[in-house]
VOBATI-917132 format. One record per residue (C-alpha): residue number from 1; residue in three letters; x, y, z. Coordinates in steps of 0.5 Angstrom, whole numbers. Layout:
k, r, px, py, pz
NUM, ala, X, Y, Z
...
# end
This chain:
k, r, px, py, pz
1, unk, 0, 0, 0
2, unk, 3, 8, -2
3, unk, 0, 11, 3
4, unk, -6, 11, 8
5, unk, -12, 15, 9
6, unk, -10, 22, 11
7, unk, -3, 20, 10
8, unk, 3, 25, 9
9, unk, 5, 22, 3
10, unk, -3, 23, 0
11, unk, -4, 31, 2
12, unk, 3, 33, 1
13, unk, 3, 37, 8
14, unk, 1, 35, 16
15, unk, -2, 40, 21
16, unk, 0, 38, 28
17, unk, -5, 42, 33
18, unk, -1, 44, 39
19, unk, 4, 41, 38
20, unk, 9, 48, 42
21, unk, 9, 48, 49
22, unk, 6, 55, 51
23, unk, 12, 56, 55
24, unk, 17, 56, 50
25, unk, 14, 60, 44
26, unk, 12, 65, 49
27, unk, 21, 64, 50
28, unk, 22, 65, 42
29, unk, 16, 71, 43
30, unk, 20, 75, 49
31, unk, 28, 73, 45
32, unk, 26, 76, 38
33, unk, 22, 82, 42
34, unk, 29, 83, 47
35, unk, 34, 83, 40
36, unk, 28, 88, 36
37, unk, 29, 92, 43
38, unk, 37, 93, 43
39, unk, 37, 86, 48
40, unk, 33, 91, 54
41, unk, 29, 86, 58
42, unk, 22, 86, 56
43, unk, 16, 85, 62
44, unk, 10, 85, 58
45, unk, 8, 78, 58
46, unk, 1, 76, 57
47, unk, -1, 74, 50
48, unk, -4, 81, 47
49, unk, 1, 85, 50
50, unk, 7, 82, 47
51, unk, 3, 82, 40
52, unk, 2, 90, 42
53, unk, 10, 90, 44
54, unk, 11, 87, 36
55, unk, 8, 91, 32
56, unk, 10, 98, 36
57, unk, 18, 95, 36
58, unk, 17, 93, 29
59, unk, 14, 101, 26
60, unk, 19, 104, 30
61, unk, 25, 100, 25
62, unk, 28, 104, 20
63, unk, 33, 98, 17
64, unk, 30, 94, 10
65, unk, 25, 88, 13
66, unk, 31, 82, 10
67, unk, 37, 86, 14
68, unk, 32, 86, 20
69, unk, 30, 79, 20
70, unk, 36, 76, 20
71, unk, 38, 80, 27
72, unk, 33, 77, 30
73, unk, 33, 70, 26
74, unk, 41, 69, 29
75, unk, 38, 70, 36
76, unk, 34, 65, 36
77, unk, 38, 60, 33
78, unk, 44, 62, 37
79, unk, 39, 62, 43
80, unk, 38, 54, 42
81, unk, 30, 55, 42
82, unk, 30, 53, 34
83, unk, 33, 47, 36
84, unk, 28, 47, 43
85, unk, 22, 47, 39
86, unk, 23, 42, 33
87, unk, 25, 37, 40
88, unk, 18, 38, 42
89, unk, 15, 31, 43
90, unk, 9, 32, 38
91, unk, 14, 35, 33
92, unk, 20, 31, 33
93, unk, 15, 23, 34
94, unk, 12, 26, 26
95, unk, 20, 27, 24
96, unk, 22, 21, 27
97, unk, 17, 18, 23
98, unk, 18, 21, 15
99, unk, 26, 23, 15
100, unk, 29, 18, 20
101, unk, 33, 20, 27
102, unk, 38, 24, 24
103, unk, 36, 31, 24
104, unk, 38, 38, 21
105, unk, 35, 44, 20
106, unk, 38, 50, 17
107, unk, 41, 56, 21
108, unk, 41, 62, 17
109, unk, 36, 68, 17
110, unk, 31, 65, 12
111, unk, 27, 62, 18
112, unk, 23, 67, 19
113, unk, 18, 71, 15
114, unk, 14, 77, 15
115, unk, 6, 79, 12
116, unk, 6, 87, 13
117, unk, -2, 89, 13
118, unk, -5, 90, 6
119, unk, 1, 90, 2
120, unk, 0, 83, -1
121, unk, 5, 85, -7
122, unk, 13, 81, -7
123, unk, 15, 89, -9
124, unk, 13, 92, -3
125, unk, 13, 86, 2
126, unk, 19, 82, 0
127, unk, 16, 76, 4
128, unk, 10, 75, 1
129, unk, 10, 70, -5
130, unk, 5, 68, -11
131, unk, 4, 61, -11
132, unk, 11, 57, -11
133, unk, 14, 51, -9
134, unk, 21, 51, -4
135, unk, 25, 46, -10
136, unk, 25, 54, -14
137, unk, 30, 56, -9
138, unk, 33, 50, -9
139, unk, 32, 45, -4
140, unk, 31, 38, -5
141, unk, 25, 34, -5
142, unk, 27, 30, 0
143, unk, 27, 36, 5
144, unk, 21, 37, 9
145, unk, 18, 45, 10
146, unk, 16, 47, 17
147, unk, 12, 53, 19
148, unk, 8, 55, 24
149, unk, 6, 63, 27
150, unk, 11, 66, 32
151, unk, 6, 73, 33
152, unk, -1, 75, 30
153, unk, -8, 78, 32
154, unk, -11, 72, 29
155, unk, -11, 65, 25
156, unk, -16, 68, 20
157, unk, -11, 72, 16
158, unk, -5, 73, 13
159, unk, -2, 65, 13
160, unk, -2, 61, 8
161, unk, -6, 57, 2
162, unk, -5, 51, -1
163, unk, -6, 46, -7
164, unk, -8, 41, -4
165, unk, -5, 34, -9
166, unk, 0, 39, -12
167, unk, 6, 35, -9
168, unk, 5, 30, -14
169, unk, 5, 35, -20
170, unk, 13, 34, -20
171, unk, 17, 41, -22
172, unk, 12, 46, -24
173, unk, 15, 51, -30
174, unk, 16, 58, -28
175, unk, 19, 63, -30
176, unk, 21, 71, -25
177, unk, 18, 67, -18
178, unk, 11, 66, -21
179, unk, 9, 59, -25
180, unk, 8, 59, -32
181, unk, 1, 55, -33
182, unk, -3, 52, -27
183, unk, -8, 46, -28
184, unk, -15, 49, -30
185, unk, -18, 46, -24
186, unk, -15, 45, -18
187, unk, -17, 45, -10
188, unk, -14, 49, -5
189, unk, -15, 50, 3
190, unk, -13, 57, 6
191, unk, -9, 54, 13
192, unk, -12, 57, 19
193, unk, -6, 55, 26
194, unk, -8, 58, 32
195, unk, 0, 59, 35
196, unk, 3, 53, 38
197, unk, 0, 49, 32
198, unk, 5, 47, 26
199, unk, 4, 45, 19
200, unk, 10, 41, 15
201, unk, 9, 40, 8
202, unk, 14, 38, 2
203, unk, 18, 43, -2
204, unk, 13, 40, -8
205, unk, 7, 43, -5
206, unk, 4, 49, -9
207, unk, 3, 55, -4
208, unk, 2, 62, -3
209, unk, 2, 68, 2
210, unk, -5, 71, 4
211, unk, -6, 78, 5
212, unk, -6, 81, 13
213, unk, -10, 86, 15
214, unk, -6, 86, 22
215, unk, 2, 84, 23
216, unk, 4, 78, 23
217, unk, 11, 74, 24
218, unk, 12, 67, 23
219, unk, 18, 62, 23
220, unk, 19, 58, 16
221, unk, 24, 52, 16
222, unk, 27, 47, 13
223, unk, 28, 39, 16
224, unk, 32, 34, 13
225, unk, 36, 28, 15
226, unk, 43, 30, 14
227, unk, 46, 22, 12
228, unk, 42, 23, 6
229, unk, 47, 25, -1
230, unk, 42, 27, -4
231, unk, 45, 33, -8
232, unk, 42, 40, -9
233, unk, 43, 47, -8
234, unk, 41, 48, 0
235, unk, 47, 43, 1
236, unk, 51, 50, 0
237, unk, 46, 53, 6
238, unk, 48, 52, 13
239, unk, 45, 47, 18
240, unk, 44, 46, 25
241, unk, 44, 38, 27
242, unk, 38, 38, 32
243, unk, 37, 29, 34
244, unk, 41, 23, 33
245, unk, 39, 16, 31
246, unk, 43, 11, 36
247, unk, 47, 8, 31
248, unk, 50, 16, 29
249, unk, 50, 15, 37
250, unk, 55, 10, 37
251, unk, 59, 13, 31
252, unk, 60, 19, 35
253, unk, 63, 16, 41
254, unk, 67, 12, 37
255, unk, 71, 18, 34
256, unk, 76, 16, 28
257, unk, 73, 8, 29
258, unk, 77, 6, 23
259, unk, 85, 8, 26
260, unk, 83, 9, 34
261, unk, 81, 1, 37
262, unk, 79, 1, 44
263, unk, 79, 9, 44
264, unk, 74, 9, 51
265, unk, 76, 2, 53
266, unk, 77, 6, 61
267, unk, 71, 11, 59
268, unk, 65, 10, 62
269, unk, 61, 10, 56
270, unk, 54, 15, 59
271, unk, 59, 20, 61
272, unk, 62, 20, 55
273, unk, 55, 21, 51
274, unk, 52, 27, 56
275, unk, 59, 29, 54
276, unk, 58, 30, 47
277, unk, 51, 29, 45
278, unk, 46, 35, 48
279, unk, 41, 33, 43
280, unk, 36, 28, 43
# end
């Protein structure tokens, strides 16, 4: 049997409701607000008034929004809170389950986007995109998109729609990021995530931005099993190894296992791998 009912492998995407601790997100959402606010400590923590700490801080920036991203996208994976939320047990048992235990996910400042109100236009809203797939900007198929809210107002706008079987469409033609021909029939779903709530979907999924009427920050990120060769170009990006399968384990506390025979002989192996191996 190809795949079940419902299965990752039939729709192309999963959503996984609830799947962030509260505690934790309200971390990445306090660690991004500090980095906007020049590292000056933020007090306000309830939902709204965070939302409404967001949006003043972000009116109030001069630089382009990539420049700005970037800052606070280095924060938060320097921070380890990428790594925390991806370990999450929702999270982590779905990964586990289509990629394997070797985990990767990528580091540099594309982790985050940002959907500015009534500006559903690529030239004024550098992050807002017409329908596209990931595989455009290079990544491979064997690659898997993670997104989920950071801050919004609400889940009713300004996240994402889908082409729901576009996965199985292959490489759709394009030319200046935007598709060449579509099918003229197809079915789309307009995703609605409460914050916590996360979608994976493959990098073969058709998908576009919505317009927001409200600002709205989410986190885009690539997951990939890093003892996969399959070459394309996000193999030059950088990347950030977040889970370990035991046999990769075993490889790490071994070392050069080829020229270095009874390297832990007087080693006590579990100190040896709380030593090395802080993740998962």
């Amino acid at each position: 049997m190809l795949h079940t009912k419902n299965s990752f492998s039939q729709h192309g995407y999963k959503i996984i409701r609830n799947a962030i601790n509260p505690k934790i997100l309200k971390k990445a959402q306090i660690t991004i607000l500090e980095k906007i606010n020049l590292d000056k400590k933020i007090s306000k923590t309830s939902e709204t008034n965070l939302y409404n700490e967001f949006k003043k801080l972000v009116e109030k920036v001069k630089i382009d929004e990539f420049t700005f991203l970037s800052k606070i996208s280095s924060q938060l994976i320097h921070s380890d809170i990428v790594s925390e939320i991806l370990l999450e047990k929702k999270i982590i048992k779905f990964l586990k389950e289509i990629l394997g235990s070797d985990l990767s996910h990528i580091n540099d400042t594309h982790i985050l986007s940002l959907n500015f109100p009534n500006k559903a236009d690529s030239k004024k809203n550098y992050f807002f995109k017409d329908w596209h797939q990931e595989i455009w900007s290079g990544s491979s198929i064997r690659t898997v998109q993670f997104w989920t809210p950071i801050f919004q107002k609400g889940s009713d706008e300004g996240q994402i729609e889908l082409i729901e079987g576009s996965h199985a469409w292959g490489h759709v033609p394009h030319k200046n990021r935007s598709p060449i021909t579509l099918p003229s029939n197809f079915k789309s779903k307009i995703i609605k995530l409460n914050k916590g709530d996360v979608i994976f979907f493959s990098t073969l999924l058709m998908h576009r931005s919505l317009e927001c009427k409200n600002l709205r920050l989410a986190s885009p990120i690539l997951i990939k099993n890093f003892k996969d060769n399959t070459y394309s170009f996000e193999n030059n990006r950088n990347w950030t190894i977040f889970s370990y399968s035991e046999i990769t384990k075993i490889e790490r506390i071994l070392g050069n296992h080829y020229l270095s025979p009874f390297r832990i002989e007087n080693t006590n192996v579990n100190s040896l791998i709380d030593g090395t191996l802080k993740k998962k």
